[in-house]
C-alpha positions as CSV (number, residue, x, y, z in Angstrom):
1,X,0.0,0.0,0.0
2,X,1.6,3.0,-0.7
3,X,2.1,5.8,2.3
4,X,0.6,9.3,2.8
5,X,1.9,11.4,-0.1
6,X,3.5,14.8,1.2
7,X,0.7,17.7,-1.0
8,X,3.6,20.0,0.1
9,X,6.3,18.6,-1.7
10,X,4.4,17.2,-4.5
11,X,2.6,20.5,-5.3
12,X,6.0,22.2,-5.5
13,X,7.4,20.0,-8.1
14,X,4.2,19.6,-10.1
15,X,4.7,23.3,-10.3
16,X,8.5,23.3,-11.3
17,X,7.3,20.9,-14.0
18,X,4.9,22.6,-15.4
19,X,7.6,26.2,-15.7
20,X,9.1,23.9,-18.0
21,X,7.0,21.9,-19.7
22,X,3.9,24.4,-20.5
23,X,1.6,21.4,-21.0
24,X,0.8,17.6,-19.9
25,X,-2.0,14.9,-19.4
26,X,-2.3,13.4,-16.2
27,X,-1.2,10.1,-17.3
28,X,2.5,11.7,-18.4
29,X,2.3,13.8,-15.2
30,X,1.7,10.7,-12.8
31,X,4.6,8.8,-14.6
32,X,7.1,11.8,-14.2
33,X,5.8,12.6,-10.7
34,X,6.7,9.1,-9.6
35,X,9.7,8.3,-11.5
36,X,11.8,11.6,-10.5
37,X,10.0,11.7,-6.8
38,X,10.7,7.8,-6.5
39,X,7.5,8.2,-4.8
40,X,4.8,5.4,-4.7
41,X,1.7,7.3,-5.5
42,X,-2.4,6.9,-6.2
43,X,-3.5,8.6,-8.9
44,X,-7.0,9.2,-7.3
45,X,-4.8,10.9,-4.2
46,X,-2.7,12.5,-6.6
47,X,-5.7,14.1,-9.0
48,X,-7.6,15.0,-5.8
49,X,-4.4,17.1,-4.9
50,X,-3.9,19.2,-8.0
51,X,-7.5,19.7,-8.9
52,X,-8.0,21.5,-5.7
53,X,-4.4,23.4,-6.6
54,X,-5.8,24.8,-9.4
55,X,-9.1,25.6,-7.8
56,X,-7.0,27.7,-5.4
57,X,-5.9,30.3,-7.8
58,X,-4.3,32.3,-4.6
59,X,-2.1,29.6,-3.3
60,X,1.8,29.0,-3.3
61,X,1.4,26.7,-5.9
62,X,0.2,28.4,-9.0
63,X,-1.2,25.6,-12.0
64,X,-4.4,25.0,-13.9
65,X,-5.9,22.2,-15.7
66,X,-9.0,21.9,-18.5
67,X,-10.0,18.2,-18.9
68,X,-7.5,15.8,-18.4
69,X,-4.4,18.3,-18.9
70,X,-2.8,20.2,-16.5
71,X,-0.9,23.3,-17.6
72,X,1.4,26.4,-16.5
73,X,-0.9,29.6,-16.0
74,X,1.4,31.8,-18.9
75,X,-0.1,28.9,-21.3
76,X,-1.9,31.2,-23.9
77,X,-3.1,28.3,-26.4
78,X,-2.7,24.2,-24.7
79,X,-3.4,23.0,-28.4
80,X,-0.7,25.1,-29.8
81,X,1.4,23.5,-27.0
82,X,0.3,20.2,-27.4
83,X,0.4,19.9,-31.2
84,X,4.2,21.2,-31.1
85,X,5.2,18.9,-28.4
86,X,3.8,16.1,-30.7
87,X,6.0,17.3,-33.4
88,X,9.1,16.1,-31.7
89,X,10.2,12.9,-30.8
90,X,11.6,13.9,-27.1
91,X,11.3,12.7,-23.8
92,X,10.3,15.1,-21.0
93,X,13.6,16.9,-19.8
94,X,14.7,15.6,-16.5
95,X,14.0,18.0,-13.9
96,X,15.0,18.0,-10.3
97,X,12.9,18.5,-7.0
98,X,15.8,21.1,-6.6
99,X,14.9,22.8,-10.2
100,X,11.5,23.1,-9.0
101,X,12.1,24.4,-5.9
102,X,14.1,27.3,-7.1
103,X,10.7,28.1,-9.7
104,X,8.2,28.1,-6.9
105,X,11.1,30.3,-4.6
106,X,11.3,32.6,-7.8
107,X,15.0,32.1,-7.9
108,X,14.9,32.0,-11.6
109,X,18.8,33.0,-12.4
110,X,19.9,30.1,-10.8
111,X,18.2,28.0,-13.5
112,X,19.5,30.1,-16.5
113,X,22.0,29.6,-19.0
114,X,24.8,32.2,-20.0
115,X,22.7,33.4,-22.7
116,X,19.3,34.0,-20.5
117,X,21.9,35.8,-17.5
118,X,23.4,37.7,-20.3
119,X,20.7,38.7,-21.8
120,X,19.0,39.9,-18.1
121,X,22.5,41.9,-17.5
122,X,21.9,43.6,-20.8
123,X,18.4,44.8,-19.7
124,X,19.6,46.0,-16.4
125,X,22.0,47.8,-18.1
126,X,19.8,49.6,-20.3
127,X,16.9,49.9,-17.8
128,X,19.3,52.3,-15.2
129,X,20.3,49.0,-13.5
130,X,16.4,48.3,-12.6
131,X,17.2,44.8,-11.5
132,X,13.5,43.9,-10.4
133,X,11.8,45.9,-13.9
134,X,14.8,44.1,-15.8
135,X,13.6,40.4,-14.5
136,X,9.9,41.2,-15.2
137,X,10.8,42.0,-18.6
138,X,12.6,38.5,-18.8
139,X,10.4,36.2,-17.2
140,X,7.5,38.2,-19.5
141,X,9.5,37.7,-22.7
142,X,10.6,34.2,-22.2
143,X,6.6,33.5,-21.5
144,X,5.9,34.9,-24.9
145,X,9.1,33.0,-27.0
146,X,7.3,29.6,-25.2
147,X,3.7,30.3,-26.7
148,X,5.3,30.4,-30.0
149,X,6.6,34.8,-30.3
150,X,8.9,34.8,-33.0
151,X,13.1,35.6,-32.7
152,X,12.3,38.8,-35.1
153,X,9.4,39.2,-33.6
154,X,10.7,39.8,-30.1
155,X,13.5,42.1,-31.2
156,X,11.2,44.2,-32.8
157,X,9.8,44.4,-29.8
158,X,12.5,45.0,-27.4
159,X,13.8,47.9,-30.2
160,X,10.3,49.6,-29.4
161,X,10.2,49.1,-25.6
162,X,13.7,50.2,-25.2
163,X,13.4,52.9,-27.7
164,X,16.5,51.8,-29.3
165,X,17.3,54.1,-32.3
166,X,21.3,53.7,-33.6
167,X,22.3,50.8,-35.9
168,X,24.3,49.1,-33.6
169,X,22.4,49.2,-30.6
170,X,19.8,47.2,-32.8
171,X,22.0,44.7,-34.3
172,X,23.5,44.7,-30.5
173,X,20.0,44.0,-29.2
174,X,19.2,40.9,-32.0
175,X,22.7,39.2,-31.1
176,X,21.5,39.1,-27.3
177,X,17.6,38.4,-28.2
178,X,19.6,35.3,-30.2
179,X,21.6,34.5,-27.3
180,X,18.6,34.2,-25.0
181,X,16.2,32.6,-27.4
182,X,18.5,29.6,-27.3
183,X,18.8,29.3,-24.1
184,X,15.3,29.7,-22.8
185,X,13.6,26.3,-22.3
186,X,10.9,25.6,-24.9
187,X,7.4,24.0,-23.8
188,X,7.1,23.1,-27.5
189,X,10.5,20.8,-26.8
190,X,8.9,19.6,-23.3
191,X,11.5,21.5,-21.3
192,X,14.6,21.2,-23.3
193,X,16.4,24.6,-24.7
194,X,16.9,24.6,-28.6
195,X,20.4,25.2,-27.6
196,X,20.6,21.2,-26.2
197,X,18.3,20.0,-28.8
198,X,21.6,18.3,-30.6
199,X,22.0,15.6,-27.7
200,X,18.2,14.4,-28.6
């Protein structure tokens, strides 16, 4: 018989899974869940648990679900999500209790790449060293790169929101939009960055 499941712990990695994989069923979630908790658990217990996470839209631990999927709350379109995960032939990207913790702490630069810590460097830079303004800008633009925003797309609108004018502080911009964009986990790639797609 399997033991009492700890919500706690569960809830916080559910969450941390869901940063980086945008979308997943409950079946794939309860596989993952178990394998990387080494936890034996009941899927009644377990859907119990995060159907009244997501009813509790003010809690720690921030998910929602529609039918059998359960998704991260940037999500803007699950069948866009779901349709370019089934595009590639990928596993879900390991991810550690640890990983997830530091999601649910916010501690996102500890999870980052050099391109995505370059790239939030540059914007405190040009945002008077606004560390706090320069991380909502991140954490928004990555959202929007996972739902399917363009590379062009998003340096177009950096240019505008930054109200960069000279050549070269455009071309400057692209090369660390480019950076980041490859380094910035992809939902589409269930968690991995386009920059590790070569060892899958």
């Amino acid at each position: 018989m399997p033991r009492r499941m700890d919500g706690e712990r569960v809830l916080s990695y559910v969450t941390g899974l869901l940063h980086f994989y945008g979308v997943i069923c409950f079946e794939d979630l309860f596989n993952v869940v178990s394998e990387m908790m080494r936890e034996e658990l009941d899927r009644d217990d377990l859907r119990v648990l995060l159907e009244a996470a997501a009813a509790h839209e003010d809690g720690p631990y921030v998910l929602d679900m529609l039918d059998d999927y359960y998704f991260d709350i940037d999500v803007e379109d699950i069948d866009w999500v779901l349709e370019e995960q089934g595009k590639w032939d990928l596993p879900y990207r390991p991810i550690t209790e640890e990983d997830a913790r530091l999601v649910v702490e916010d501690q996102y630069p500890l999870l980052w790449k050099e391109g995505e810590t370059a790239f939030w460097q540059w914007l405190q830079d040009k945002c008077d060293d606004d560390k706090q303004l320069a991380m909502t800008m991140v954490l928004e633009y990555s959202a929007e790169i996972k739902n399917g925003m363009s590379t062009q797309e998003l340096v177009e609108k950096i240019v505008e929101k930054l109200a960069l004018a000279g050549a070269e502080e455009v071309r400057e911009a692209a090369r660390m939009v480019h950076r980041f964009v490859e380094d910035v986990p992809r939902w589409s790639y269930k968690g991995w960055r386009p920059s590790e797609q070569n060892n899958h």
